[in-house]
N, C-alpha and C positions, 0 to 999 in steps of 0.2 A: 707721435705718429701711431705706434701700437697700439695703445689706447683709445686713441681715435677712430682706428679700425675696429679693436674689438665692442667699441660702443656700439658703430655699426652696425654688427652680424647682430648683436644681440637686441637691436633694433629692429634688423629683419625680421626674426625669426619670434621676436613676440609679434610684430606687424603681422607677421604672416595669420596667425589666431586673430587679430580685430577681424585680417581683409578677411576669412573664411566666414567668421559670426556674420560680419555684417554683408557680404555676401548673402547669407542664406535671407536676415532682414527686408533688406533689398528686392531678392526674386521675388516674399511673399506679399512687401508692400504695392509693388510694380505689378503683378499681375492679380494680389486679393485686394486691395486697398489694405488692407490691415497690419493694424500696428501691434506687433507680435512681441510682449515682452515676457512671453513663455518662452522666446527663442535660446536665452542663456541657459534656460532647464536643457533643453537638449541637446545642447555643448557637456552641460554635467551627463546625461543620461547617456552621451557617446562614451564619457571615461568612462563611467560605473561598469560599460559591456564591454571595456577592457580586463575592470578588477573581476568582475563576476567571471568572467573567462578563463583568466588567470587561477582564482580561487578553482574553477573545476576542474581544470588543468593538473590542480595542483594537490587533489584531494589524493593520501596515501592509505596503502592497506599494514597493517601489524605484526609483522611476524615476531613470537616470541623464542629467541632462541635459548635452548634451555643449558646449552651446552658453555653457554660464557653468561659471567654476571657482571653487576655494577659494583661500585663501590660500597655499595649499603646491602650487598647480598644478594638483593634480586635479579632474576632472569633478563639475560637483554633482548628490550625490543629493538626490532630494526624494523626501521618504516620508510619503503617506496614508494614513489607516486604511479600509482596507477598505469597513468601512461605510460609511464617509461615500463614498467613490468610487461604491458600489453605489446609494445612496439619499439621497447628497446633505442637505439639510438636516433630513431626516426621521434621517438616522444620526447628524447633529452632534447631532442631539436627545436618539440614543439612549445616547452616550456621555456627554453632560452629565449625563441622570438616570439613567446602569448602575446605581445602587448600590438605587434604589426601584422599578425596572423590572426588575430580577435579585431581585422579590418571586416575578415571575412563574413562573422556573425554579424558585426556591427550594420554593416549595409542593407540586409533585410531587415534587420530588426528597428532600426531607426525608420524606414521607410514606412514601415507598415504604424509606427507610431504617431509619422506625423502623419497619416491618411487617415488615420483613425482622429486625432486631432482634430482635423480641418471638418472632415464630414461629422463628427461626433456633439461639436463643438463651436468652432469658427463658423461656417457655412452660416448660423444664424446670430453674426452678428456683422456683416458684409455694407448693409445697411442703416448701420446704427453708429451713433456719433464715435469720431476717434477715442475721447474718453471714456465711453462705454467700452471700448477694445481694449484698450490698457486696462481698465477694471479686471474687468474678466480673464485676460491672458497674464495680470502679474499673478492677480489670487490663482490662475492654475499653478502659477511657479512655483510658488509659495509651498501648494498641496505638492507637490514634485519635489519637491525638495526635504517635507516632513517628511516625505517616504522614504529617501534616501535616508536620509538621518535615521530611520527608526530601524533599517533594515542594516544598515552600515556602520551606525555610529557617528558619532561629530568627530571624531579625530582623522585627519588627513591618512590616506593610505600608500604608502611609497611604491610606485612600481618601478624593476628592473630593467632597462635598457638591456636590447639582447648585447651578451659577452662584444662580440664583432666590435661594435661603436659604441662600445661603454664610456672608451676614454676620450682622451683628446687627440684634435688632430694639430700637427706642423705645420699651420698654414705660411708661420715665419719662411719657413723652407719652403712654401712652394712659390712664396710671392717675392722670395730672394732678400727678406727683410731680416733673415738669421733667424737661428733655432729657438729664439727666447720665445716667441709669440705662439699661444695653442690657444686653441677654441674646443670645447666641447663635441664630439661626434655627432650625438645626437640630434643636435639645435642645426647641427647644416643637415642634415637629415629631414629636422622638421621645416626647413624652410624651402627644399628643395619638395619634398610631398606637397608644402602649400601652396607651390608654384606649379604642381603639375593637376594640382584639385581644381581649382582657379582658372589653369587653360582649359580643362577636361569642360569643365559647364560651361564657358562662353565658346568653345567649339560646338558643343551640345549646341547650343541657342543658335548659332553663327551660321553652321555648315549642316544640319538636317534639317526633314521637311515637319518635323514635330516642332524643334524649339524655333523655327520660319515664322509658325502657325502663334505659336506663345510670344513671340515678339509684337507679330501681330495681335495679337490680343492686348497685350502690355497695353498700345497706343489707342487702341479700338475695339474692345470686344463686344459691341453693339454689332459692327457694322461685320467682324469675322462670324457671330453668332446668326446671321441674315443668311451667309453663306452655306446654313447647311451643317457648319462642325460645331461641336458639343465643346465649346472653347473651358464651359465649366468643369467637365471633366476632367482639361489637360489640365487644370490649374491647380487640380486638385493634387495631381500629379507631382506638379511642381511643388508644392508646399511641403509634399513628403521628400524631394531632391532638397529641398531647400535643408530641412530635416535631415536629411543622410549629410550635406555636409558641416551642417554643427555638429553632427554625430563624431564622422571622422576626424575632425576638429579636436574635439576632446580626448578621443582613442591616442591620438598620436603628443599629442600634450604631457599623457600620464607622468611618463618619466621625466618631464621638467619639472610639472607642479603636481605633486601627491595630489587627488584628488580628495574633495571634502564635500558635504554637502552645500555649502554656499558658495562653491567657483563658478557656479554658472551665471548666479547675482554680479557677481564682481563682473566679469567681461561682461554681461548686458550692457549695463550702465554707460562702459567707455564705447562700444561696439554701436550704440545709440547715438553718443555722440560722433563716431566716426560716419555713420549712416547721414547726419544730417551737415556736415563738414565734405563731404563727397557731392552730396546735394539728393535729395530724396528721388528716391526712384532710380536713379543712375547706374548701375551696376562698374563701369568704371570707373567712377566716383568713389564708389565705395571701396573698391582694391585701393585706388591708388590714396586715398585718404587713412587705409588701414596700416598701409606701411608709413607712411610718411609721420603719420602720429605716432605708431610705434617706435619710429626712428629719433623721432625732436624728444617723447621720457624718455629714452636709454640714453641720449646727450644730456636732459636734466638731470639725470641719476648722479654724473661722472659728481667724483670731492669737491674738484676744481667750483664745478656749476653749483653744490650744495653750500660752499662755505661763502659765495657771495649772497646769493639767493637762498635761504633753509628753506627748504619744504616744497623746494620750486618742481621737485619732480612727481607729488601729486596733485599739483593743477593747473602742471605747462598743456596739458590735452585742454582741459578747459580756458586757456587764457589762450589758444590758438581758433579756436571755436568761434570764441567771442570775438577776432580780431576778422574771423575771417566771415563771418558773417553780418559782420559791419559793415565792410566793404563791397563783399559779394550774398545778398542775400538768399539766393538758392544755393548757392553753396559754388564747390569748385565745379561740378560738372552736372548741375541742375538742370533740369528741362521748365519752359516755362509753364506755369498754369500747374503746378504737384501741390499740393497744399498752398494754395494762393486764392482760395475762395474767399 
């Protein structure tokens, strides 16, 4: 039973990363037609303005004190970080939570990336075949990714969970299942953020008269562009929300998986296939396909699952895919007529 449960959380809490990527997939296919598979770069580009964040955070000044030495004779340097010198316990603050407090940077600066993106970029290619999209949006990845590498390194970069929910929690103890059972802080942390990023946009679309207007467009932006609003503009819009949340995406990932230059490759790929396992264009499709494939690898992971089936836990996503689009060809929550030309 423990087991079963912790396969679960950790089920959720990688789900939660598909439902967000392919989320943001989804808004850009839904309302640009485009097939965006620069989207896993700015999953990477969210962590990196975590580390960058962190690293400025974290830059120290030298003082050498002349009055104590080392072991080999020389003067001690002692080296504090900046912040904390400038602002004292309020900086030791801000370096223990860099990694949920570089939300803050993260959200303009993803936005303004994928606006730049779409009008820079995308905008001309709206009209040209889906293959022509993938061309041009993997090779941006690609160039996205060389940058990171060149500017970071190929080695993963570990970041700190602040002190608070470094450790684990008793959930044994809360679910009356005995003290033996803990999960990780963090990972209910990142599951409960992905669950509040995920209400935050479909309240966005749902309940104001801006994402009313982008729903409407989704279905018709011939006939909402007739009325008078600049439907191209909000979408534009949207591309860079879609942007902000692969961005926060990756921001809040750090501390599970160091980030490196090719993690934004890896979740495209599966995040694609959850996008077309949800049913294209769907946006609740896409959540709820991002957990449930997250959920069915953390049950292939388990020994038990590996030693009848080896290997079954890189490609129970893809043997799900294929079953379920056998069966259901738009997928679980497909609209008719999305790529059915």
């Amino acid at each position: 039973m423990d087991a079963i449960l912790l396969q679960l959380l950790n089920g959720l809490d990688k789900g939660g990363a598909y439902a967000l990527i392919a989320l943001g997939l989804t808004l850009v296919f839904g309302t640009l037609g485009v097939v965006n598979f620069a989207h896993g770069a700015l999953f990477m580009l969210g962590a990196f303005c975590a580390v960058t964040f962190n690293k400025l955070l974290g830059l120290e000044k030298v003082v050498v004190d002349e009055t104590q030495t080392t072991a080999w004779g020389t003067a001690l340097e002692i080296r504090t970080p900046y912040i904390e010198s400038w602002f004292g316990e309020f900086g030791s603050f801000l370096l223990n939570y860099s990694v949920p407090v570089s939300i803050i940077v993260a959200i303009p600066v993803m936005l303004v990336i994928g606006i730049v993106m779409e009008r820079g970029l995308i905008k001309h290619f709206y009209k040209r075949p889906h293959a022509d999209q993938i061309l041009v949006t993997f090779g941006l990845a690609i160039v996205l990714q060389e940058i990171i590498k060149h500017y970071f390194g190929a080695n993963p970069i570990p970041q700190a969970a602040p002190a608070a929910v470094a450790g684990s929690a008793d959930i044994g103890a809360w679910l009356g299942l005995g003290d033996g059972l803990v999960y990780p802080w963090w990972r209910l942390v990142y599951f409960g953020f992905s669950a509040a990023v995920i209400a935050a946009v479909f309240a966005f679309l749902q309940f104001t008269t801006y994402g009313m207007v982008v729903r409407a467009g989704m279905r018709d932006s011939e006939t909402v562009g007739l009325l008078g609003i600049n439907i191209q503009k909000r979408f534009t819009v949207v591309f860079g929300i879609a942007a902000v949340v692969a961005g926060l995406a990756g921001v809040m990932y750090t501390p599970i998986l160091p980030p490196d230059y090719h993690m934004g490759m890896d979740f495209l790929v599966l995040s694609f296939v959850v996008v077309v396992v949800g049913g294209m264009g769907s946006l609740p499709g896409a959540v709820l396909a991002g957990f449930l494939l997250g959920v069915l690898q953390s049950f292939a992971s388990m020994n038990a699952v590996m030693t009848i089936f080896p290997g079954i836990n890189q490609i129970i996503i893809y043997l799900v895919a294929v079953v379920i689009l056998l069966t259901m060809p738009r997928g679980l929550l497909g609209r008719e007529g999305v790529m059915e030309d």
